[in-house]
N, C-alpha and C positions, 0 to 999 in steps of 0.2 A: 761526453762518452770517453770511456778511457781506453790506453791504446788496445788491452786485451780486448775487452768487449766488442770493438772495432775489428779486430781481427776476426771475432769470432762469426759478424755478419757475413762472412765471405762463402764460409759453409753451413749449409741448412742441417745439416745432420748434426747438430750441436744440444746434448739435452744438458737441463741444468746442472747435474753433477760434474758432466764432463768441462762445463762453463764455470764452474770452480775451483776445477783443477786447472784449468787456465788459467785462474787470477792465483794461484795456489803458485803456480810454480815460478811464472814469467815476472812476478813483483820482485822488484829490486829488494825489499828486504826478506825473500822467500826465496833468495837461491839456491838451487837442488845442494845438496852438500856435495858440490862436485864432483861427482863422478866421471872416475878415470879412468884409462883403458892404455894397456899398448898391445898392439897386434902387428899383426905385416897385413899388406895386402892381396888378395887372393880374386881369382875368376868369377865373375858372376854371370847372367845373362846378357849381359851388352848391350843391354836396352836404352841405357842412359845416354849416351853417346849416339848412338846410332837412332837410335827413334825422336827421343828426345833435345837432343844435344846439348843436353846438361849432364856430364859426364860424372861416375861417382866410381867411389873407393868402395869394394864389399869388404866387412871381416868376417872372421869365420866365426862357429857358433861360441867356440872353446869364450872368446872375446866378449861375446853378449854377453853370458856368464857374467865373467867378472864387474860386467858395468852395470847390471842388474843386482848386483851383489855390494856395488860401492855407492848406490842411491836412487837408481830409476827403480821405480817400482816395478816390479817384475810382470803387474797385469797391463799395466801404463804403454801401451802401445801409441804410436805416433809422429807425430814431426816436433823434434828438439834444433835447439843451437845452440851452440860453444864454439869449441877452438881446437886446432889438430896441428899437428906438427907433422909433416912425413921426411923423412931421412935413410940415410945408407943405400947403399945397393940394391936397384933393383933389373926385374930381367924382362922377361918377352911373353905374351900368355899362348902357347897352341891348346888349339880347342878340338876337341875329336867328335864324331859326327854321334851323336844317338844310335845304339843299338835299334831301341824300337822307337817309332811313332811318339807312343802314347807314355813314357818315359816320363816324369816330372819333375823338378827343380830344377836349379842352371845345368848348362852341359858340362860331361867331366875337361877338363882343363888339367893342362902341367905347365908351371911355371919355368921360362928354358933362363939360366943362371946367366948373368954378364958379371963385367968386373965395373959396368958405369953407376956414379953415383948423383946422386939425386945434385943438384947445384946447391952456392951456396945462396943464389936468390931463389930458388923454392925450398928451401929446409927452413923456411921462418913459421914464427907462430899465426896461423893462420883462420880466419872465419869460417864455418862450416857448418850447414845442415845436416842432419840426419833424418833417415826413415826407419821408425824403429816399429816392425809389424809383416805386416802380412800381403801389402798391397793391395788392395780390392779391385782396384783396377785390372790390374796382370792377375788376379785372384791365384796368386803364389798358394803354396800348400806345407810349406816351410815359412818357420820365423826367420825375416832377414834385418841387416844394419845396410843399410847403405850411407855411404858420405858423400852429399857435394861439399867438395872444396873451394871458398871462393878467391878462386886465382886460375890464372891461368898456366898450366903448367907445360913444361919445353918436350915433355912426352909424357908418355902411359910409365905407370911405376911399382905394374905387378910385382909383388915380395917384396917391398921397400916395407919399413917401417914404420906404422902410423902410432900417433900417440893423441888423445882422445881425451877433451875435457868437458863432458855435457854439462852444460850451466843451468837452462832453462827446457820449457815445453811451449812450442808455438801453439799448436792443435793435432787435435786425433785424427784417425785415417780418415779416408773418404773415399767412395768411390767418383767416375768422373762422367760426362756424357760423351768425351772424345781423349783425344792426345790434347788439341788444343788445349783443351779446358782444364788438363791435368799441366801442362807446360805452364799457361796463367797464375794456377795457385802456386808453383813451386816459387814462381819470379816472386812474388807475393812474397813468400817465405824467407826468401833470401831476403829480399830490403827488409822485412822486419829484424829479422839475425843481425843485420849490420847497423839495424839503428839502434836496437838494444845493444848491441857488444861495443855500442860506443859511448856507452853510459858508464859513468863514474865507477860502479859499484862491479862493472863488469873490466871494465878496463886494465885492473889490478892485477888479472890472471896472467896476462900475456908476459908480466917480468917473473911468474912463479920458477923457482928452481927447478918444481916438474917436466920442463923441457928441457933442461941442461944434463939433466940426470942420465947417466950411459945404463943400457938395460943391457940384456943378454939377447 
């Protein structure tokens, strides 16, 4: 069995088109034509972290855009891995309560500015998941991105800089029958991300000049 196919027993919700857009994307000589992204990072719901405790970077929608525009398919909803870079300054998130109840997407948030800057052993090129969709789980009502980053970072780094190279597609959403059972596939995902991003054909990215590049 090969490794996508393997992955793909993990979730029943798998139909065969979606089962070839697995083996479509995640094949080492099928890699997305890298799409890339730079964004900052912005407030989400906090769920990661605090429910979860696999903590993630949201960007904002402007940012989907563009990554949708430099190779993910725009209907392609799901769970990708690549490589992120975060850097420069960043600051503090206050979150303000809901007006109403029944209110929906993250709460509003303001980024409060410092002058600290990200170290220079977390500004490296680093392994990363993403959730690109709609969560079925939290049954979100907005499309969102989420990152885990796989590192452990010295703090939270709302408004720093992230820079964003989707390589591949692990699998489509899913919904789950708990938190548990949603924490299990994510683990899942991350060992898969780091045993593909340690393959030859992946490897290559992490010396691209795309992380050295100063943006605006």
């Amino acid at each position: 069995m090969s490794k996508c196919a393997a992955r793909q027993t993990i979730t029943s919700r798998t139909s065969s088109q979606q089962q070839q857009q697995c083996i479509q994307f995640t094949g080492r000589a099928d890699i997305l034509s890298n799409s890339r992204g730079n964004s900052r990072v912005i407030g989400g719901f906090g769920r990661g972290s605090s429910e979860l405790g696999i903590p993630t970077a949201n960007i904002p929608s402007t940012a989907l855009t563009a990554l949708t525009q430099s190779g993910i398919p725009a209907t392609q909803t799901g769970i990708y891995f690549g490589l992120c870079k975060v850097a420069g300054v960043y600051g503090s998130l206050e979150r303000r309560e809901r007006e109403k109840e029944e209110e929906e997407g993250p709460p509003q948030s303001t980024i409060v500015p410092s002058t600290t800057e990200i170290t220079d052993a977390d500004a490296t090129v680093l392994p990363m998941v993403m959730s690109l969709g709609w969560n079925p789980f939290y049954h979100n009502t907005e499309l969102s991105a989420e990152v885990h980053v796989v590192h452990k970072f010295r703090a939270q780094f709302y408004g720093a800089k992230i820079k964003l190279a989707v390589l591949g597609y692990i699998r489509p959403e899913s919904d789950f029958v708990s938190v548990e059972a949603l924490v299990e596939e994510i683990m899942r995902d991350i060992e898969y991300a780091k045993e593909k991003l340690g393959e030859d054909g992946f490897r290559e990215f992490v010396e691209d000049g795309f992380w050295s590049k100063e943006e605006e």
